[in-house]
C-alpha positions in Angstrom: 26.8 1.1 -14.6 24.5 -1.2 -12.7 27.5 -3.3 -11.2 28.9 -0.1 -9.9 25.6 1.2 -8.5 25.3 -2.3 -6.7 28.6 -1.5 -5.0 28.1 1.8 -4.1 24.7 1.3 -2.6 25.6 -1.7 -0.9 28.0 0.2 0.8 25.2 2.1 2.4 24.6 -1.0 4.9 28.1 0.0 6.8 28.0 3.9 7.0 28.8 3.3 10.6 32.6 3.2 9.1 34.4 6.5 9.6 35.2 8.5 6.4 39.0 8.9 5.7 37.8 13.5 5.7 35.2 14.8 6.7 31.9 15.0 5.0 30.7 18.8 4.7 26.7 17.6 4.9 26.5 13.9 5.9 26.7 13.3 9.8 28.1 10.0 10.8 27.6 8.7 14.7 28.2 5.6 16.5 25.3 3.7 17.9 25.9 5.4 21.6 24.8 9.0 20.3 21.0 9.4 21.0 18.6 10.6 18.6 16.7 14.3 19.3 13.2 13.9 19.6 10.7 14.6 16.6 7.9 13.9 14.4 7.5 13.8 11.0 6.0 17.4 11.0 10.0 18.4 10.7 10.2 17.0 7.2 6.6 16.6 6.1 8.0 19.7 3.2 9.5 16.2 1.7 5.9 15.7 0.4 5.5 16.0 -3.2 6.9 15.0 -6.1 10.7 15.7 -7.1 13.1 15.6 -9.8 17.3 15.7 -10.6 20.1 14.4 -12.0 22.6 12.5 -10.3 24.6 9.5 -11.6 24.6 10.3 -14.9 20.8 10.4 -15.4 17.7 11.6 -14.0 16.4 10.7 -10.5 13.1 11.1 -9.3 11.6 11.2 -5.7 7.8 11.0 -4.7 6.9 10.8 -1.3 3.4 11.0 0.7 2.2 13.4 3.3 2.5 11.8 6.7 -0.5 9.3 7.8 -0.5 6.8 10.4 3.0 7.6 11.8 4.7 7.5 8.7 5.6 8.9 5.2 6.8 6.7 2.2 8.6 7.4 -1.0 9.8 6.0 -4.0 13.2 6.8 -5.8 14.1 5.8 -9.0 17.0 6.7 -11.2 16.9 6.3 -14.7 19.8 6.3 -17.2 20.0 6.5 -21.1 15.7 6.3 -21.2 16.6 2.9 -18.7 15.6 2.4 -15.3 18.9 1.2 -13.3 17.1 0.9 -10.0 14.3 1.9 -7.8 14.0 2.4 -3.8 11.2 2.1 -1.6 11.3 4.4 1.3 9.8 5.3 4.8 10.4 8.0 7.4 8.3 7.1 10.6 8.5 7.7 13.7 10.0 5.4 16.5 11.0 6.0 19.8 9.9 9.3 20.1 12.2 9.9 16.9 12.7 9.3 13.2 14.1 6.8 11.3 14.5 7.1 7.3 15.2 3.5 6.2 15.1 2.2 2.6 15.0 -1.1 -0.2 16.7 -1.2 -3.2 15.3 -2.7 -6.2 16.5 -3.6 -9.8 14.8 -2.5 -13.0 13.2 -5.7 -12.5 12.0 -5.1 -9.1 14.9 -7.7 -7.8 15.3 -7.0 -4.1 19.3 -6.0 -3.7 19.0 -6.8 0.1 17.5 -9.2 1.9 13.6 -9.8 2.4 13.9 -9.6 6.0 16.6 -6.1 6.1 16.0 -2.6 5.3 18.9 0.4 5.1 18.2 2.3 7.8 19.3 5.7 9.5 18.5 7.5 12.7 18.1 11.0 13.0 21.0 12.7 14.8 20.4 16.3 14.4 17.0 18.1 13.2 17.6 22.5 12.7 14.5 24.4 10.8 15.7 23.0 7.7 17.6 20.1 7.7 17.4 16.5 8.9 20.4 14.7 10.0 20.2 10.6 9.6 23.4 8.9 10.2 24.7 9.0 6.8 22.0 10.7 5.0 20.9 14.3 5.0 17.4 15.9 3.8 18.2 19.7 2.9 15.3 22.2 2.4 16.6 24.7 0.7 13.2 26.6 -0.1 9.5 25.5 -1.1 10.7 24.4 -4.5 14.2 23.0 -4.0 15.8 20.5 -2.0 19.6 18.9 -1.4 20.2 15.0 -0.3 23.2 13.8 0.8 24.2 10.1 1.4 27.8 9.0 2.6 28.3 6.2 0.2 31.1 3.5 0.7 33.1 2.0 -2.2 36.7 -0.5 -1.4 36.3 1.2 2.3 36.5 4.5 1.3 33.5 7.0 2.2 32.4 9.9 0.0 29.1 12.2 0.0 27.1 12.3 -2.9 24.7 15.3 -3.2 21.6 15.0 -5.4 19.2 18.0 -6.5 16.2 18.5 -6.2 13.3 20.7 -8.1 9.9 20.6 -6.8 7.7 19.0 -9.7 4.4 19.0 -8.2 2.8 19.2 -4.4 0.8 16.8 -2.6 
């Protein structure tokens, strides 16, 4: 499982590839497309602590309330009572935009990329309740549940993976 979750978020780094169909909730851009302006009051309803299940076990989100520009989170998906890897993450704001970008770690806390490079994506669309980042999408569906969407890329092919959200506790 953890070979396979390698692979697949790996894959993240080249999102800029175009998917054989389209993705119903993931936007992908080239670099030429600008990004709207915004500030992390658009998605500062990520706050709070979160819970799902996606690849075959639970995953968990936290993230903080915006201060000083930013907002960070933490992912972590764990499998059979096993943690098969944890992210750090940050939304800030840059440019007059947002960027979401993203480390992956082991169970171990072994870095999967390296110490100097992050996963990032721009924001290419923002509506009342969605954030669009090239190749990842924030979904608010209401106070208490949320939908992300990543386009993930495995042998050069490109799916969207949706993982729910329920709203464990507030900030």
């Amino acid at each position: 499982m953890r070979a396979l979750l390698v692979v697949l978020f790996i894959g993240l780094l080249n999102v800029d590839a175009e998917a054989d169909e389209p993705l119903p909730n993931v936007m992908q851009v080239d670099n030429q497309t600008p990004s709207p302006a915004a500030t992390l009051e658009a998605v500062a309803w990520l706050a709070g602590h979160w819970r799902g299940n996606a690849f075959g076990g639970v995953v968990e989100e936290v993230w903080s309330t915006p201060l000083g520009d930013s907002m960070m989170g933490a992912f972590k998906l764990v499998v059979d009572d096993t943690v098969e890897f944890y992210e750090l993450e940050t939304i800030v704001e840059q440019e007059g935009s947002l960027v979401f970008r993203l480390k992956h770690f082991s169970g171990d806390l072994t870095g999967w990329e390296e110490k100097e490079e992050s996963v990032d994506f721009r924001l290419v669309k923002l509506t009342d309740s969605t954030a669009y980042f090239n190749g990842l999408t924030l979904q608010r569906m209401d106070d208490n549940t949320m939908n992300i969407y990543v386009a993930i890329e495995d042998n050069d092919k490109i799916t969207e993976h949706k993982f729910h959200y329920t709203r464990v506790s507030t900030p």
